[in-house]
N, C-alpha and C positions, 0 to 999 in steps of 0.2 A: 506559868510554872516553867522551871529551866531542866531541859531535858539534853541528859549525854545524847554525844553522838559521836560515831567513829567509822569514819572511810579506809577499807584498807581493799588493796591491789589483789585481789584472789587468781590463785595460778600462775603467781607471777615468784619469783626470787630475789625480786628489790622492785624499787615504786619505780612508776611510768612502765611499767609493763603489767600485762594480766588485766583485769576487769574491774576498774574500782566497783565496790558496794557499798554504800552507807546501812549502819547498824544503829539503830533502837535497842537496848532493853529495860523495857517500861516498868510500871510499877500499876497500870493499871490500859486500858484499851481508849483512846483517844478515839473518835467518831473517825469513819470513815471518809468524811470529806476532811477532816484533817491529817489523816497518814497520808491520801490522796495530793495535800497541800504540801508536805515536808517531800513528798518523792518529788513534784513538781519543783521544787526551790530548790532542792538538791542537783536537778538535773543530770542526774546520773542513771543508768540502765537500770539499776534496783536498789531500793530502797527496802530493807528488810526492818520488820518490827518484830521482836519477843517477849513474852511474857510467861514468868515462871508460873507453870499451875502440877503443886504437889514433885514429885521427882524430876520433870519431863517440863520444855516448853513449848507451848503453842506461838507457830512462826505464821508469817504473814508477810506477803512482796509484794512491792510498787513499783510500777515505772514512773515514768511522769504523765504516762497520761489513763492506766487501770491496772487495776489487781491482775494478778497473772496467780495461777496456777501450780508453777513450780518453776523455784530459780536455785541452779547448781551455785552460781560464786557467793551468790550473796547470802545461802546457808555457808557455804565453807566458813566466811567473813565473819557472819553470826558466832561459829564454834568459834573459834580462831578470841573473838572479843571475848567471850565467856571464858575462857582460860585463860588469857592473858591480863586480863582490866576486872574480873569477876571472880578471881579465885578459882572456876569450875576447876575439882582435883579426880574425879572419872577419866578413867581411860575414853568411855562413852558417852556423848550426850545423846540423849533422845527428844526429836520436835516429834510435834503434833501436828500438822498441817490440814486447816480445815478444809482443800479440797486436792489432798495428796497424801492424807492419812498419815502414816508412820513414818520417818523419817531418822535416817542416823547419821553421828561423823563423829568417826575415831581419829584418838593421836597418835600417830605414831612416832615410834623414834630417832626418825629422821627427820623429823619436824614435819612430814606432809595430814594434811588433814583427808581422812579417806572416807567418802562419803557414800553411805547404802541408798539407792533412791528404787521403784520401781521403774519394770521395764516400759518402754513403749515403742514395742513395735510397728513396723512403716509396712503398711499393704501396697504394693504394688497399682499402679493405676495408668491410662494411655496418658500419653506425652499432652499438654496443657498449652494451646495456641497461646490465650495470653501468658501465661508464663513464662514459657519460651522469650518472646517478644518482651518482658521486664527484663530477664535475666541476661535476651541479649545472643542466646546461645543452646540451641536444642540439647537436652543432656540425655545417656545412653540409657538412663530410667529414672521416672516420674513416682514417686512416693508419697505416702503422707501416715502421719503417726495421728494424734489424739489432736494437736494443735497446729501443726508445722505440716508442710511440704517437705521433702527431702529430692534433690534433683543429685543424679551420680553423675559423675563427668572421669575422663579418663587419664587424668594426669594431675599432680602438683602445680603442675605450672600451668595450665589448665585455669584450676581455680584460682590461683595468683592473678592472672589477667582477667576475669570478668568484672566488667565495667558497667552497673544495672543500672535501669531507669526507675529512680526512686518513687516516682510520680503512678507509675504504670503498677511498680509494685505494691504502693498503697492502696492500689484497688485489689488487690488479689483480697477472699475472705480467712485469713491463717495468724494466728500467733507472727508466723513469721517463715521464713524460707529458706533451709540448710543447702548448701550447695560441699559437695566433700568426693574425695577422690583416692584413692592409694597416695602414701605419701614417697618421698625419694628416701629419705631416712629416720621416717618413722611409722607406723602398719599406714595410717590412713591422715588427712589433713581435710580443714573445711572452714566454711566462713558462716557467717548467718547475719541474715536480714531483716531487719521488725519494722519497718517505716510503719506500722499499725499500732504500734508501740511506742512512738514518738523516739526511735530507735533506731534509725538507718543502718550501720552497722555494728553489730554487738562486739566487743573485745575479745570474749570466750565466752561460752557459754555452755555451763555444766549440761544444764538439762536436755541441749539439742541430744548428747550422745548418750541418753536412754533411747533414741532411738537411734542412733547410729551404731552404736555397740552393737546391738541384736543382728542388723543386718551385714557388720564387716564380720562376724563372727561365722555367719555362714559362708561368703565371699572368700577369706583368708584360712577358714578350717582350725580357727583357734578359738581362746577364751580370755587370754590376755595382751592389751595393748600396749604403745604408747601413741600418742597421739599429739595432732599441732592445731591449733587454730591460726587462720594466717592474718588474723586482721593487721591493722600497723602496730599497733602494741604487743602484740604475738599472745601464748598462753602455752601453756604447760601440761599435759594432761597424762593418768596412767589409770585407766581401764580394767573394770575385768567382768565378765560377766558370771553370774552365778544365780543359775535357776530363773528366775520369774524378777528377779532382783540384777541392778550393776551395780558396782563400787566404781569410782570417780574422787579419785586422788591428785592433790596439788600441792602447791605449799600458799604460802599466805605471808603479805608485807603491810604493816600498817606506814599510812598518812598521815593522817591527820587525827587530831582530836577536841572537840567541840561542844561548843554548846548551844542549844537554840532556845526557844522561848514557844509555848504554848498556852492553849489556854487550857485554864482548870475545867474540867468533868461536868458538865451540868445536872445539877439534883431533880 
């Protein structure tokens, strides 16, 4: 069976920058080792699948090497398709996310897509020998949210220069590991690491800053960001916190657009 597909740069304002994400939306749920096979052959950080049920869709993310949780670009990327390739004419879409519940991203009229995600606050925890020892570099505090570490370090440039041992970090047990700092000209900047994820370094990454937001919010005494990812492609990002919920707004570039080949559904 020939199925669309659509890579676009989320957080980014033209292509090669921002975080490519490939987008599905299906017309019915392909077995799990074959979305697991399409994120694999894609080889991109997430592979996002949707499938319209009744007003709202139920979303689904892949890396290339397991499902995750919750992935910030490659919902933006999903909205972004459904409006542009899908007709969606809502100011609002609504996912369903089976293991991140409700999910939103609005249009707005600047073209950025502003996305509501639950929080996830980072608990405080002592400083991490082997971590340290991946990363390279003791940070001034040790965190961790629902999936992620979050290491604070004291400067932009700071995080600019760490140079991790990708080896040492794929032992670490985490989603993945934010390292982030005050930024020089914008509230705060950071990077994130998944080598567990078959991910070394992620390009942007919506979902680190549910857990970042909550904690620059106490740090800086506000509720609204802007924010950088410093990977080599860089990212975009404007923040806000509100309630038990963030908003995480970018804008979106399409690539590409495709088609691949599956197999049909077995009865």
């Amino acid at each position: 069976m020939k199925q669309k597909i659509y890579q676009i740069d989320s957080f980014a304002r033209k292509v090669f920058q921002g975080n490519p994400a490939a987008v599905c939306i299906l017309d019915y749920w392909p077995s799990p080792d074959q979305m697991q096979g399409i994120a694999e052959e894609n080889n991109l950080s997430e592979t996002a699948f949707a499938l319209a049920v009744g007003d709202h869709y139920t979303l689904r993310w892949f890396t290339p090497e397991n499902e995750v949780d919750l992935c910030g670009h490659a919902t933006l990327a999903t909205a972004f398709v459904l409006k542009e390739y899908y007709g969606y004419k809502k100011k609002t879409v609504v996912f369903d996310s089976p293991r991140s519940g409700r999910l939103e991203a609005h249009f707005e009229k600047d073209g950025k897509i502003r996305l509501n995600f639950p929080l996830d606050p980072p608990i405080g925890l002592e400083s991490l020998r082997e971590m340290n020892e991946a990363i390279g570099l003791v940070p001034q505090r040790t965190l961790r949210g629902k999936t992620d570490f979050m290491l604070v370090y004291d400067s932009e440039e700071t995080i600019r220069g760490l140079e991790p041992d990708f080896s040492l970090l794929n032992k670490i047990n985490a989603r993945g590991i934010i390292v982030t700092a005050p930024g020089d000209e914008v509230d705060f900047v950071s990077r994130f690491f998944a080598p567990k994820c078959g991910i070394p370094e992620d390009p942007v990454t919506g979902s680190a800053h549910t857990t970042m937001v909550p904690y620059w919010a106490k740090e800086l005494g506000k509720t609204e960001f802007v924010a950088k990812q410093l990977s080599k492609r860089g990212g975009e990002l404007w923040c806000k916190l509100d309630g038990d919920r963030v908003e995480i707004a970018g804008y979106a570039t399409p690539y590409l657009i495709g088609e691949i080949d599956i197999n049909s559904p077995t009865s």
